[in-house]
C-alpha positions as CSV (number, residue, x, y, z in Angstrom):
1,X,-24.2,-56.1,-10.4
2,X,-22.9,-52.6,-11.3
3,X,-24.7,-50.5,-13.4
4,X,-22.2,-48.1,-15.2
5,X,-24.8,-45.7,-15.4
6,X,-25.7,-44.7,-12.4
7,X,-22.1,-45.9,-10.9
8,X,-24.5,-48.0,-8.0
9,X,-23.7,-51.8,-7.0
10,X,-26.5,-53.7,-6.7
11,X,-27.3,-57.0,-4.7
12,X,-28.0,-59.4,-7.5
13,X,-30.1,-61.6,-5.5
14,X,-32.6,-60.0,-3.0
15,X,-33.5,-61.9,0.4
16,X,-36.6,-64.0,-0.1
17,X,-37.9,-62.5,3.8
18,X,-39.5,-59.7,4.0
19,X,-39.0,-56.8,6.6
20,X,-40.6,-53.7,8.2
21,X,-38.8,-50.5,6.7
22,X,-36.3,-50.6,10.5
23,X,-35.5,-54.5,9.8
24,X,-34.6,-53.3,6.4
25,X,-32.2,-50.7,6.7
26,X,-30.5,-52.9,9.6
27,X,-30.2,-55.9,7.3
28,X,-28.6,-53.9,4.3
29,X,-26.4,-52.4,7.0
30,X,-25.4,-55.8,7.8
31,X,-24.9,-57.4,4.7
32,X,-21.2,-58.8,4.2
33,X,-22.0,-60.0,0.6
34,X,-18.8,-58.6,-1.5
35,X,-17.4,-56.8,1.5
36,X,-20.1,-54.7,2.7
37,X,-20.8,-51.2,2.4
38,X,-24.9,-51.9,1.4
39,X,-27.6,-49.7,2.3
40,X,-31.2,-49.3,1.0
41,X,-31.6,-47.6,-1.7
42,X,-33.6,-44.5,-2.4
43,X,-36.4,-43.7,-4.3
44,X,-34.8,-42.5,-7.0
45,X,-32.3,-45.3,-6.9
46,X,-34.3,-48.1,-7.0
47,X,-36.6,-46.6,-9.7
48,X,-33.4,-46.7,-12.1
49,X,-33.8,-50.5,-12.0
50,X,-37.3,-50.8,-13.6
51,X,-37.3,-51.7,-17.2
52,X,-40.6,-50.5,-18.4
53,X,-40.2,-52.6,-21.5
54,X,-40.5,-55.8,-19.4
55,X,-43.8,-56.5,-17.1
56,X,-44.3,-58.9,-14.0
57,X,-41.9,-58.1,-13.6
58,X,-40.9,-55.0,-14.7
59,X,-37.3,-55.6,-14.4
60,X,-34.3,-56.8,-16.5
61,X,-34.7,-60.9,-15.3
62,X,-31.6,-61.5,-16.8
63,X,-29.5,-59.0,-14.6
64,X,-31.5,-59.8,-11.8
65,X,-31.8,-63.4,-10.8
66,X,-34.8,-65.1,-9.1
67,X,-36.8,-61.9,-9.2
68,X,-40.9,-61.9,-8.1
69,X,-42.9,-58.9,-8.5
70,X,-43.0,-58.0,-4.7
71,X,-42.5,-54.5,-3.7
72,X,-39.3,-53.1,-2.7
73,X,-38.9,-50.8,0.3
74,X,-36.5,-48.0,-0.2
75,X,-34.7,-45.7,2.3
76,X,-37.0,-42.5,1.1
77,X,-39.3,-41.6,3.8
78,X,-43.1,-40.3,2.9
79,X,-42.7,-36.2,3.7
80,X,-46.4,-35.8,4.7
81,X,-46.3,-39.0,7.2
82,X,-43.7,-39.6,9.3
83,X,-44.0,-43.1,10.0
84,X,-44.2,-44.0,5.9
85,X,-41.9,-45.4,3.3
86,X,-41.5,-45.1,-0.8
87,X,-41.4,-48.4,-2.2
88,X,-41.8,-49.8,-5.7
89,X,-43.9,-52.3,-6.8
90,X,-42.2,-54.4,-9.6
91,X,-45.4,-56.2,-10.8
92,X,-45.8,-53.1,-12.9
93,X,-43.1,-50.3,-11.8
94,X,-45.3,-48.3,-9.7
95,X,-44.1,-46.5,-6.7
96,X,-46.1,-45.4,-3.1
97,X,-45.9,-44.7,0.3
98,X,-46.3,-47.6,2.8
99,X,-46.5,-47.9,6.9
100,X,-43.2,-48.9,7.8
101,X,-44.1,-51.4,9.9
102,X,-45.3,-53.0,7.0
103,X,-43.2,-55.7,5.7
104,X,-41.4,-56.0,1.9
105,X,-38.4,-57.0,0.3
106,X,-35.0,-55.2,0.3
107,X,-32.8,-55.5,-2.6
108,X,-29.3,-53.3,-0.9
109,X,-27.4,-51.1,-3.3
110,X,-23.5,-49.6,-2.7
Protein backbone atom coordinates (compact mmCIF):
# COMPACT_ATOMS: atom_id res chain seq x y z
CA UNK A 1 0.00 0.00 0.00
CA UNK A 2 1.49 3.47 -0.71
CA UNK A 3 0.74 6.17 1.33
CA UNK A 4 1.12 9.46 -0.78
CA UNK A 5 1.85 11.15 2.24
CA UNK A 6 4.63 10.03 3.55
CA UNK A 7 5.83 8.59 -0.07
CA UNK A 8 6.44 4.99 2.09
CA UNK A 9 5.18 1.44 0.70
CA UNK A 10 3.86 -0.59 3.07
CA UNK A 11 3.44 -4.50 3.32
CA UNK A 12 -0.35 -4.72 3.31
CA UNK A 13 -0.43 -7.97 5.03
CA UNK A 14 2.04 -8.41 8.09
CA UNK A 15 3.51 -12.06 8.91
CA UNK A 16 1.29 -13.82 11.40
CA UNK A 17 4.98 -15.06 13.32
CA UNK A 18 6.41 -13.11 15.49
CA UNK A 19 10.25 -12.27 15.85
CA UNK A 20 12.99 -11.00 18.18
CA UNK A 21 14.02 -7.38 16.88
CA UNK A 22 17.44 -9.36 14.82
CA UNK A 23 14.80 -11.97 13.13
CA UNK A 24 12.97 -8.90 12.18
CA UNK A 25 15.18 -6.83 10.44
CA UNK A 26 16.60 -10.07 8.58
CA UNK A 27 13.07 -11.06 7.54
CA UNK A 28 12.10 -7.53 6.05
CA UNK A 29 15.58 -7.66 4.46
CA UNK A 30 14.43 -10.73 2.82
CA UNK A 31 11.18 -10.12 1.76
CA UNK A 32 10.65 -10.55 -2.13
CA UNK A 33 6.94 -9.50 -1.91
CA UNK A 34 6.71 -6.72 -4.94
CA UNK A 35 10.33 -6.93 -5.68
CA UNK A 36 12.01 -6.24 -2.56
CA UNK A 37 13.65 -3.38 -1.21
CA UNK A 38 11.68 -3.75 2.60
CA UNK A 39 13.10 -2.89 5.74
CA UNK A 40 11.62 -2.17 9.17
CA UNK A 41 10.34 0.72 9.67
CA UNK A 42 11.17 3.48 12.18
CA UNK A 43 9.56 4.91 14.90
CA UNK A 44 8.39 7.67 13.37
CA UNK A 45 7.42 5.62 10.39
CA UNK A 46 5.32 3.24 11.70
CA UNK A 47 3.57 5.83 14.10
CA UNK A 48 2.26 7.49 10.73
CA UNK A 49 0.02 4.36 10.36
CA UNK A 50 -2.10 4.72 13.53
CA UNK A 51 -5.43 6.07 13.04
CA UNK A 52 -6.36 7.45 16.34
CA UNK A 53 -9.98 7.67 15.26
CA UNK A 54 -10.17 3.87 15.16
CA UNK A 55 -9.34 1.52 18.46
CA UNK A 56 -8.33 -2.30 18.75
CA UNK A 57 -7.11 -1.66 16.57
CA UNK A 58 -6.01 1.66 16.10
CA UNK A 59 -5.41 1.35 12.48
CA UNK A 60 -7.24 1.93 9.14
CA UNK A 61 -8.71 -2.00 8.80
CA UNK A 62 -9.68 -1.29 5.48
CA UNK A 63 -6.05 -0.44 4.17
CA UNK A 64 -4.67 -2.94 6.24
CA UNK A 65 -5.96 -6.45 5.87
CA UNK A 66 -6.14 -9.12 8.61
CA UNK A 67 -4.78 -6.75 11.25
CA UNK A 68 -4.70 -7.82 15.30
CA UNK A 69 -3.66 -5.40 17.84
CA UNK A 70 -0.14 -6.99 18.44
CA UNK A 71 2.71 -4.73 18.75
CA UNK A 72 4.98 -3.83 16.01
CA UNK A 73 8.71 -3.77 16.31
CA UNK A 74 10.39 -0.93 14.52
CA UNK A 75 14.08 -0.42 13.48
CA UNK A 76 14.42 2.54 16.27
CA UNK A 77 16.70 1.43 18.87
CA UNK A 78 16.04 2.58 22.81
CA UNK A 79 19.05 5.37 23.29
CA UNK A 80 19.36 4.70 27.12
CA UNK A 81 19.51 0.73 26.60
CA UNK A 82 21.37 -0.75 24.06
CA UNK A 83 19.86 -3.99 23.74
CA UNK A 84 16.07 -2.22 23.39
CA UNK A 85 13.61 -1.54 20.60
CA UNK A 86 10.63 1.16 19.92
CA UNK A 87 7.63 -0.64 19.09
CA UNK A 88 3.91 0.31 18.89
CA UNK A 89 1.19 -1.30 20.28
CA UNK A 90 -1.90 -1.09 17.90
CA UNK A 91 -4.44 -2.15 20.61
CA UNK A 92 -4.45 1.57 21.39
CA UNK A 93 -1.50 3.37 19.48
CA UNK A 94 0.93 3.46 22.22
CA UNK A 95 4.62 3.26 21.70
CA UNK A 96 7.69 1.82 24.16
CA UNK A 97 10.79 0.31 24.41
CA UNK A 98 11.14 -3.53 24.48
CA UNK A 99 14.15 -6.23 24.98
CA UNK A 100 14.91 -7.23 21.63
CA UNK A 101 15.03 -10.53 22.15
CA UNK A 102 11.57 -10.20 22.74
CA UNK A 103 9.44 -11.33 20.10
CA UNK A 104 6.50 -9.14 17.94
CA UNK A 105 5.22 -8.64 14.64
CA UNK A 106 6.98 -6.87 11.67
CA UNK A 107 4.91 -5.11 9.17
CA UNK A 108 8.13 -4.01 6.42
CA UNK A 109 7.92 -0.64 4.74
CA UNK A 110 10.01 0.63 1.28
Amino acid sequence: MFDFTTKLTWQRAHDANEYDWQAAKKYCQALVLAGGGWRLPTLRELFSIVDFSQSKPAIDKTVFAAFTTQSFWSATTYLRYPSYAWYVYFGSGTTDGSGMPNSMSVRCVR
